[in-house]
N, C-alpha and C positions, 0 to 999 in steps of 0.2 A: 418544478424544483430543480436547483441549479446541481450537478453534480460537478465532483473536484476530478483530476485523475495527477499522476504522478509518474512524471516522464523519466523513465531508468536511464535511459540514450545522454539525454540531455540535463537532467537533473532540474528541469523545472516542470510548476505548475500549470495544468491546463485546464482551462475550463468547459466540461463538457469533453468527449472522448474526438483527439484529432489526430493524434498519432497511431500507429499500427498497435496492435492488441498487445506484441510481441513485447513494444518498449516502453509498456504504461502499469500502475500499479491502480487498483480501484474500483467502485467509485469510493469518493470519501465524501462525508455528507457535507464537510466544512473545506473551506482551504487552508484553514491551519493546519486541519486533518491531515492535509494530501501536502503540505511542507514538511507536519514528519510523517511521511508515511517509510524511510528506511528505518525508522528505531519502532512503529510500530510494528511492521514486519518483523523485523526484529525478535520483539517482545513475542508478538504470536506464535514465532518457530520454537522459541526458548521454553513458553508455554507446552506449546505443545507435545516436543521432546522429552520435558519431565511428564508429563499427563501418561505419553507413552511407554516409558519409561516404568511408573509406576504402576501401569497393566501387566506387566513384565512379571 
């Protein structure tokens, strides 16, 4: 099974992990996935912020 990853450096798609750990987001199961993977990130922080929030 093919993994996506999502390169923060360069802002592109990679298939399968090639760049340093450091400047990749992932894996994503699709490569749509891993084209948005900044508004999924995104959403996840957003999420989780309120989740935390609401422990509070």
């Amino acid at each position: 099974m093919t993994e996506w990853w999502y390169n923060n450096k360069t802002g592109e798609v990679e298939e399968g992990p090639q760049s340093l750990g450091q400047d990749r987001d992932g894996p994503f199961a699709t490569r749509e996935d891993a084209v948005r993977a900044p508004q999924i990130i995104a959403e996840r922080a957003r999420k989780w912020a309120e989740d935390e929030a609401r422990e509070r």
